[in-house]
N, C-alpha and C positions, 0 to 999 in steps of 0.2 A: 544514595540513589532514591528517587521515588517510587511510590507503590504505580501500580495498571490505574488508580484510578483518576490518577492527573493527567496521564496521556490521552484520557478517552473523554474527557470533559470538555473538551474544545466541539469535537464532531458530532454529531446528532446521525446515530447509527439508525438504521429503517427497521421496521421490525420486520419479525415475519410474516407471512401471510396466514399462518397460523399459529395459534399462541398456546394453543397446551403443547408440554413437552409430550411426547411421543411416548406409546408403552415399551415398559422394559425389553417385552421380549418381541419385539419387531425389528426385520432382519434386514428387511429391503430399502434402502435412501437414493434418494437422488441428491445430487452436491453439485455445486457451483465455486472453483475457485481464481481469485481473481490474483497470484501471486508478485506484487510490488517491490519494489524497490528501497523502498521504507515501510511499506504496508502491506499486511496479508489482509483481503475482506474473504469472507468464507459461509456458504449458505450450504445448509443440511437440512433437510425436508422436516417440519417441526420445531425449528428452533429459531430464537431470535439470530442475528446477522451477527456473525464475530468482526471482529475487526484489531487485530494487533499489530506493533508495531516490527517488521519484520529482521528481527533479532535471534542470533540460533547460536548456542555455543558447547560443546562436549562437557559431560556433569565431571564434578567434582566429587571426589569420594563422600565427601560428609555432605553432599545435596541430599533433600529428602525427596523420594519419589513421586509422593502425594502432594507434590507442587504442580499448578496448572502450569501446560502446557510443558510437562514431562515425559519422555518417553523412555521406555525401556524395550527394545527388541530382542526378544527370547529368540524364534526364529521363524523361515521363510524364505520367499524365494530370494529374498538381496542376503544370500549367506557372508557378503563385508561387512552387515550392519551387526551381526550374532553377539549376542554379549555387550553391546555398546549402550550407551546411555545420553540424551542429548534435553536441553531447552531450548524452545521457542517464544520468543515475545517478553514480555515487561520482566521477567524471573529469569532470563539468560544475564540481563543486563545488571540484575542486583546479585547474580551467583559470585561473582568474581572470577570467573573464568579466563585465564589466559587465553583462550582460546575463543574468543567472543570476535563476533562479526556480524556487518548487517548487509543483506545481500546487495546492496547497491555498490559493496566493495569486492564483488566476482560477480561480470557478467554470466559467465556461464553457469552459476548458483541456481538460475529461474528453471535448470532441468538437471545438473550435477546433484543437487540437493533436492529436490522436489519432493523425496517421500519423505525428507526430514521434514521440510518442513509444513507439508500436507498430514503428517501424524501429528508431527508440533500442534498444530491449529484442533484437531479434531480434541489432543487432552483440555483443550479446554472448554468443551460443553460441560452444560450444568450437570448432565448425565450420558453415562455413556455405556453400552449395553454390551453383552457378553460378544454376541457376534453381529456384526456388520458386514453388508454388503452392498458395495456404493458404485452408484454409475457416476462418474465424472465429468465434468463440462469444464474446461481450462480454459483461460484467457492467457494472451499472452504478446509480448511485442514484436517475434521473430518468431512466427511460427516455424519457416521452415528450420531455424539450426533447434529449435529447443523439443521440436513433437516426437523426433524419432528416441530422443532418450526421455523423455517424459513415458513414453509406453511402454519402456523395457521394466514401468515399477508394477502392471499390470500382474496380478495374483493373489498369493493370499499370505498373512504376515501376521503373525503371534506375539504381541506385543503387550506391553502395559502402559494403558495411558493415565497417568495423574495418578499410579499405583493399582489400576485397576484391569484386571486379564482384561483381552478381548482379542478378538480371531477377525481383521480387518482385511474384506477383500476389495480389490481395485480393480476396476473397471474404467479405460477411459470411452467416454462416448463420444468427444471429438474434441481438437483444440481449434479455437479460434482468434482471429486479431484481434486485439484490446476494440480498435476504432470500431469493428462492427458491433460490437456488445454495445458500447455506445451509442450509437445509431439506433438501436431498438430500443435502448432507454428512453430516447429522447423522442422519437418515433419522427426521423424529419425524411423528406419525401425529397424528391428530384434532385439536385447537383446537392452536392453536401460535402464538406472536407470537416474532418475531424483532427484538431492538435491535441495532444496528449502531454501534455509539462509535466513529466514525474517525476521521480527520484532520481535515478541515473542517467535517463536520457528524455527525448523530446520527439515525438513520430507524429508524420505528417499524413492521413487516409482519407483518399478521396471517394466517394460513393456518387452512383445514379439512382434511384429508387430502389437504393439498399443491396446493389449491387458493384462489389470494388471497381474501381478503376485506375490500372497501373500499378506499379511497386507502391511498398509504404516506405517512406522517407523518413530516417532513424539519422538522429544527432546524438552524438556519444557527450552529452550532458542535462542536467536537469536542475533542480529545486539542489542536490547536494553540492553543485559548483558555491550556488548563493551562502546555502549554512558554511561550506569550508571557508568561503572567503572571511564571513564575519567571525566562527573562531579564528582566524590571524592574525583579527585586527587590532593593532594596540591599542588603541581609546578604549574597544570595550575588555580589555586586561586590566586595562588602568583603572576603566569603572569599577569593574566588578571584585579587583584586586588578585587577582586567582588567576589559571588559567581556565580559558570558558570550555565548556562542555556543550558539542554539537547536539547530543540528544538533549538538552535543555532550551537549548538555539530553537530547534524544531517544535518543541513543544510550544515555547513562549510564539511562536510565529502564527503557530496554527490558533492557540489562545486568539490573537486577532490583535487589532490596535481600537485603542479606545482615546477619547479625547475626555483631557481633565483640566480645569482650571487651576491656573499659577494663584500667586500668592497676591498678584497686583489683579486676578480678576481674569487673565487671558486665556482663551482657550488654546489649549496645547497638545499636540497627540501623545500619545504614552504608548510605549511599549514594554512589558516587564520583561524583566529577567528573569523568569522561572516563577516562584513565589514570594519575590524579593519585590522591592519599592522601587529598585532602579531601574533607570529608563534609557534603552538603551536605542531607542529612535533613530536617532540622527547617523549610528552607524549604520544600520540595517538602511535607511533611506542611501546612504553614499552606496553600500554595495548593491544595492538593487539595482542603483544605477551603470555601475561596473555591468552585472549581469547582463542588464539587457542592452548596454553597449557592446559589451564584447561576446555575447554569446544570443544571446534573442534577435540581435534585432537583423540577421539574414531571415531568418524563419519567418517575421514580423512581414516582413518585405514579399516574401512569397505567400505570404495568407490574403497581405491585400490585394495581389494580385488575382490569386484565383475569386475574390470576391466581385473585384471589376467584371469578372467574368461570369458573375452569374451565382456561386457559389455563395449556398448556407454558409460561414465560418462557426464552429462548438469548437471551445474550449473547455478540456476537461483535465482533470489529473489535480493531483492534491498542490502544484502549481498555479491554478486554474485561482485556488483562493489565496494567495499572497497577497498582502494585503499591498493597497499604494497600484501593483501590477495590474490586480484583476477590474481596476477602475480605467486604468489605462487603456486597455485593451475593449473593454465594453465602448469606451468613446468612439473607438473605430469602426463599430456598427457589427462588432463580434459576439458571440452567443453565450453568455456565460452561464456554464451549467450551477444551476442551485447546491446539487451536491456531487460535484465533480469528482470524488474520491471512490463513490458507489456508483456510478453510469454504467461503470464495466460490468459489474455485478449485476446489478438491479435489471440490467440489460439483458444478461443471458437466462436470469432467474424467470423472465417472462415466456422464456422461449423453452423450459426444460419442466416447469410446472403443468 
């Protein structure tokens, strides 16, 4: 497995808005968490923007504690968690854990797991003070099934993160639809729908000068339909000789596609295979096209529509940049967000600062 910092080399994380860390002994935070499907992005008042890749798996006896994004739960109001031990982000993935999962494989993970993986996230600031107390701002794609357990983690919990006490109380302040977080990121006014291409699904929110209109439109697929198909593919088995690894898929993806010249002088796109030479292009282009045949292109069809009608179209969600797709989509006179992965974030950070 690879270390955290091949995963985070692709994206250009935002900083904070303020750049000293915070003194030790300050108690009160405000936080912003934007919990993903492949992606956790996470704001704490002082500190640069986290961002990892949203991975969580129960520790193993010989884990060392003092590994980011460790938690240990002494105890608290979730007396399930007493005694338990877990990782979140780039270090669940290299533990070996039988027990490793990434939430885009349990929908109801985004409020089942929540304080896992809302502690997960926090072990991993550069510092982390004895006692905390955090007002929360949650994003999210279903508010209504996931708000009423998301509150039930509301208290206070004695825990160790990265090996280090700390008395972490939660407070939520409200949860909100992913689309409107976006909508203030981007600050757009009058008719405005918002698509969201994430990890495990696809949500359609319509605004009028930043007020919803109508239900949100949720499709039970995303960017993971695309990575499953290309792990299956035999060409890139036969390339790579191995069976391929979806967290490598994702990473190489997010890397981007670059264009390099053949040996006769041609220009040719490239796409790596992780930190390998091979190029695994032409499958990734065959399944994108699966994708957006078999799974985008109803969604495609109703975006053009509401555009006929008046409607901003923003495209956002770490879908948003695929490469080959998000050129597609801009041809159609759609909005593409610079950094589609933080909108949600960056969105609500404006609004709790």
């Amino acid at each position: 497995m690879t270390d955290s910092k091949t995963s985070k080399s692709a994206v250009k994380v935002p900083k904070s808005t303020q750049s000293k860390t915070p003194s030790k002994i300050r108690k009160n935070f405000k936080s912003v968490i934007d919990l993903g499907n492949h992606w956790i992005k996470f704001y704490l008042e002082g500190y640069d923007l986290v961002r990892e890749p949203s991975w969580y798996a129960r520790c193993l006896d010989n884990t060392s504690g003092k590994l980011p994004g460790h938690v240990r739960y002494v105890d608290g109001i979730r007396t399930d968690l007493k005694n338990t031990c877990w990782l979140v982000g780039n270090q669940a993935v290299r533990s070996g854990s039988s027990d490793l999962m990434r939430l885009v494989e349990d929908y109801t993970g985004k409020s089942s797991l929540w304080l896992e993986y809302f502690l997960g996230t926090l072990a991993h600031l550069p510092q982390i003070n004895s006692e905390m107390s955090l007002e929360v701002t949650v994003t999210c794609n279903d508010v209504k099934r996931h708000e009423p357990i998301i509150r039930k983690n509301e208290g206070t919990h004695r825990v160790e993160l990265a090996g280090i006490p700390c008395s972490v109380n939660v407070a939520i302040k409200t949860v909100l639809p992913e689309g409107f977080a976006a909508l203030k990121s981007q600050k757009l006014q009058g008719a405005a729908t918002i698509c969201d291409i994430g990890g495990g699904n696809t949500s359609i929110s319509r605004f009028f000068n930043s007020e919803p209109v109508g239900e949100v439109i949720v499709r039970d697929f995303g960017a993971e339909y695309l990575i499953e198909r290309i792990s299956c593919n035999s060409d890139l088995k036969t390339l790579i000789k191995q069976a391929p690894s979806k967290d490598v898929i994702n990473r190489s993806i997010e890397a981007g596609l670059k264009i390099k010249k053949s040996e006769t002088g041609e220009k040719v796109p490239f796409l790596a295979y992780g930190e390998s030479a091979l190029n695994f292009y032409n499958v990734y282009d065959f399944e994108l096209q699966d994708f957006i045949n078999c799974r985008l292109r109803e969604v495609i069809k109703q975006l053009e529509q509401y555009k006929l009608g008046g409607d901003q179209i923003l495209i956002i969600g770490g879908g948003s940049k695929l490469p080959l797709l998000s050129a597609a989509l801009k041809k159609k006179g759609f909005l593409i967000s610079d950094n589609g992965a933080f909108d949600n974030l960056t969105g609500l950070i404006s609004e709790v600062v």
